[in-house]
C-alpha positions in Angstrom: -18.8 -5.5 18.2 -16.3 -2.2 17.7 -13.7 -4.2 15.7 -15.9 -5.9 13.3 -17.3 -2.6 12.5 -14.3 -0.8 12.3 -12.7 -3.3 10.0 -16.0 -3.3 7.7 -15.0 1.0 8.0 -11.7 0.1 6.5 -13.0 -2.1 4.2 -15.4 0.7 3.3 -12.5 3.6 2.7 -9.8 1.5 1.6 -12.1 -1.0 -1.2 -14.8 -0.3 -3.6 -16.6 -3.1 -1.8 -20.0 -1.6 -0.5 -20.2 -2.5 3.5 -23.7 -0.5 3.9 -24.9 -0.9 7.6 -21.7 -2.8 8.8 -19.4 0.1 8.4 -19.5 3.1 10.5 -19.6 6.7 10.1 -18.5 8.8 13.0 -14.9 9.8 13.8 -14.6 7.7 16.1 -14.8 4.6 13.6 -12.7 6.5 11.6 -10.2 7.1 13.5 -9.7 3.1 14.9 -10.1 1.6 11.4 -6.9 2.8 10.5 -5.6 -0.2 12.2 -7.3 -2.6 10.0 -5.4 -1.2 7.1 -2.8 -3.8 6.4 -5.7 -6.9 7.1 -7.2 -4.8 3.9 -3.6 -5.7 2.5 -4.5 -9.6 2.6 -7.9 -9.4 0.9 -6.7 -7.4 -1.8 -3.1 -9.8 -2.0 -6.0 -12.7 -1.6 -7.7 -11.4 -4.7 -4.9 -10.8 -6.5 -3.2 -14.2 -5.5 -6.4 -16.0 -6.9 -6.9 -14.4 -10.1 -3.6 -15.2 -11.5 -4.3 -18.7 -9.8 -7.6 -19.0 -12.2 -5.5 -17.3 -14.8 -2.4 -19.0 -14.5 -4.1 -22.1 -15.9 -5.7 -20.3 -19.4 -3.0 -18.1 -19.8 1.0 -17.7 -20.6 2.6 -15.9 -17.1 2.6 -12.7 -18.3 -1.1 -12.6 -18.9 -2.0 -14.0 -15.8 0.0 -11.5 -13.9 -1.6 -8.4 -15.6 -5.1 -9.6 -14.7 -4.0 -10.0 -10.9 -2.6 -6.5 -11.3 -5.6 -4.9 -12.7 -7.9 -6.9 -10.4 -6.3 -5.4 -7.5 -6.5 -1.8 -9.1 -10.4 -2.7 -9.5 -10.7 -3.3 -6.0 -9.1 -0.5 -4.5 -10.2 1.7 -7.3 -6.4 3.2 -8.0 -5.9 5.0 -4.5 -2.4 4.1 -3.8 -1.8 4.5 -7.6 -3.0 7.7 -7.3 -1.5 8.3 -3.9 1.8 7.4 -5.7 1.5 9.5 -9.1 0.6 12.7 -6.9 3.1 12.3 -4.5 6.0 11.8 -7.4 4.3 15.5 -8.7 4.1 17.3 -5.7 7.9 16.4 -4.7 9.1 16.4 -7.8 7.8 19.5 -8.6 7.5 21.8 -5.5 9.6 24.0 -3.9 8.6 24.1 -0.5 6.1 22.6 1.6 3.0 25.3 0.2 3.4 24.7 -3.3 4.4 20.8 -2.7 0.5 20.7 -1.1 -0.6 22.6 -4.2 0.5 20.6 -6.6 -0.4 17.2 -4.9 -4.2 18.6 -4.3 -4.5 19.3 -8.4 -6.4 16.6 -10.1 -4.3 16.9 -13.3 -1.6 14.2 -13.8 2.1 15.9 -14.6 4.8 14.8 -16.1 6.7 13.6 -12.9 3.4 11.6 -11.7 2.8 9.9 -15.4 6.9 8.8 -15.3 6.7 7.6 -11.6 3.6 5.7 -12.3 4.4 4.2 -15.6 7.8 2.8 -14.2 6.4 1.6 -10.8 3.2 -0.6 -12.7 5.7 -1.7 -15.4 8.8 -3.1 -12.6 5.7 -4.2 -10.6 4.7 -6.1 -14.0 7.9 -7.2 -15.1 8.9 -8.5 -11.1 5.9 -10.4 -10.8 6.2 -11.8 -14.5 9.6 -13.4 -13.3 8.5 -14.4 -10.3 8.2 -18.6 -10.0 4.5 -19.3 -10.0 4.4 -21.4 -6.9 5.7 -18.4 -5.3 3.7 -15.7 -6.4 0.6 -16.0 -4.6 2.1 -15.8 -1.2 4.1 -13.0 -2.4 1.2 -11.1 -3.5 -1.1 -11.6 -0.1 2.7 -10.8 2.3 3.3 -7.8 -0.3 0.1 -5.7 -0.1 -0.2 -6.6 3.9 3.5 -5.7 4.1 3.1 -2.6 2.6 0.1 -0.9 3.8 1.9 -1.8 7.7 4.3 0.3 6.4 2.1 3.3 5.0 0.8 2.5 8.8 4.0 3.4 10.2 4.3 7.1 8.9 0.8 8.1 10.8 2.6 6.5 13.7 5.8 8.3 13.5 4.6 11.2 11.8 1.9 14.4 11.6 -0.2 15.1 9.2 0.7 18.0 7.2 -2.1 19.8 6.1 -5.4 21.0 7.9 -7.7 19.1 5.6 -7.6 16.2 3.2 -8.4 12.2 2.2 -5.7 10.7 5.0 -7.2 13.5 7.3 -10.1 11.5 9.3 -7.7 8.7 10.0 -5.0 11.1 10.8 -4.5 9.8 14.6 -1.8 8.0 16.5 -2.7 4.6 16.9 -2.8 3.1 20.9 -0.5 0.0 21.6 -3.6 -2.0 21.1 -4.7 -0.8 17.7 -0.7 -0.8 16.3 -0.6 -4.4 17.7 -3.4 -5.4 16.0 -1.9 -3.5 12.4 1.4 -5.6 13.0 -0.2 -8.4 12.5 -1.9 -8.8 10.2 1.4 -6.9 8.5 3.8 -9.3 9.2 1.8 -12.8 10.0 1.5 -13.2 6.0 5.0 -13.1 6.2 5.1 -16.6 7.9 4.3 -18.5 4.5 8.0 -18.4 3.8 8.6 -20.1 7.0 10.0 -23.1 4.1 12.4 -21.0 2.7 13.2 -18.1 5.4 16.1 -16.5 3.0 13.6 -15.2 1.2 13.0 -13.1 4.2 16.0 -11.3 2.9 13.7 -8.9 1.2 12.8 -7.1 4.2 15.8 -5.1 3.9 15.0 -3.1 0.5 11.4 -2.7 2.1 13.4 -1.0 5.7 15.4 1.1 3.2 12.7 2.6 0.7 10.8 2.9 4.3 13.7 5.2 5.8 14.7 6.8 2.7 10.8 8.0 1.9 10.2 8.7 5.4 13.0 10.6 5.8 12.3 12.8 2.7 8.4 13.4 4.0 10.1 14.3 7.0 12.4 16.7 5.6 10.0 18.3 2.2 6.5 18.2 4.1 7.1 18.0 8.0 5.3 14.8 7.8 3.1 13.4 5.3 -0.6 13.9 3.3 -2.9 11.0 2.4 -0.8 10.7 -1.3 2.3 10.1 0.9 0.5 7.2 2.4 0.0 5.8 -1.1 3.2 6.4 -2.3 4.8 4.8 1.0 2.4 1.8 0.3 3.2 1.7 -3.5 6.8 1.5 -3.3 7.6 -0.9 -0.5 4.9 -3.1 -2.0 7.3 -2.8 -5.3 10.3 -3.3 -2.7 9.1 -6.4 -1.0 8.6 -8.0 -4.7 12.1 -7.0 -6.2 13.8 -8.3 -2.9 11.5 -11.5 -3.3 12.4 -12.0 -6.7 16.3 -11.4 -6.5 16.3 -13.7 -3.2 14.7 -16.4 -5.3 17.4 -16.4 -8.4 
């Protein structure tokens, strides 16, 4: 019974969805449901891919993508959003790895956060908008699991860079088993393209945002914070649609 319950723990920290009894609470849950992360990924792509579905049928494209977008946003309640529009203020706005930390722990939005965020919702928007509706769903479910496989990656090739902090109780290296068990349901989404496997293509802006923003927590922080996580997720989420949409033109 240790994987159901540290999957409902995920479900718990990563969702606003209330788990009560089925989630646990000592570090040790913590710690392992880290490698549920990206199976999160397909429940909130699975939500996502079936509002615009509903909505798609009422509504002009557009329309239907916003309400996928903020029904994912509902669901997570913002925390990669977040992650992202902190991150963009603490590296944008820091020095050195102190006052980085500083800056990323203040609640306050800043100028480099508000610009980051604005433009990543609104090419996530526009992406989606232009994105063939036959093809969108199974771009949504492969884009969040995707993406939070990535954000999975860091905590495996990285430390965490403060003593404290939201990422910190899920702040361990993940065994063979447990980073097994994040691949896949990272990458099995993936298969749904299996009918059109250029569009597979897309993996490459995803490997380069990766390497570039990995590099950069690497090189400003000495490895990365919770924010970084949500940042990481944000924009190869945002990557995997652009390389999905310019593969299918």
């Amino acid at each position: 019974m240790r994987e159901p319950r540290l999957f409902f723990t995920a479900l718990m920290f990563f969702t606003r969805i209330p788990c009560g009894r089925f989630a646990g609470a000592s570090q040790d849950d913590l710690d392992g449901s880290s490698r549920w992360f990206p199976w999160i990924g397909i429940l909130v792509g699975a939500v996502g891919a079936g509002v615009y579905w509903v909505a798609q049928r009422f509504f002009p494209q557009e329309i239907a993508v916003l309400l996928s977008m903020a029904a994912t946003v509902l669901l997570t309640g913002a925390f990669h959003e977040d992650g992202l529009a902190d991150a963009a203020d603490g590296l944008g706005g820091g020095w050195d790895k102190e006052q980085i930390l500083v800056i990323m722990q203040d609640s306050r939005l800043g100028s480099y956060g508000a610009l980051t965020l604005f433009m990543a919702l609104l090419l996530k928007f526009q992406t989606l908008a232009h994105m063939s509706p036959m093809l969108l769903p199974f771009a949504l479910i492969a884009g969040h699991a995707l993406s939070r496989f990535c954000a999975l990656l860091v905590m495996a090739t990285q430390e965490y860079a403060r003593p404290n902090g939201k990422a910190k109780p899920l702040a361990t290296r993940l065994s063979k088993s447990g980073l097994l068990i994040a691949a896949i349901g990272g990458l099995a989404p993936l298969a749904a393209f299996w009918h059109a496997p250029h569009l597979l293509w897309a993996l490459i802006p995803v490997a380069l945002i990766w390497l570039w923003f990995a590099r950069k927590l690497k090189h400003r922080l000495g490895g990365y914070t919770g924010d970084c996580l949500g940042a990481m997720q944000q924009l190869c989420e945002l990557a995997f649609y652009l390389g999905i949409l310019a593969m299918s033109m």
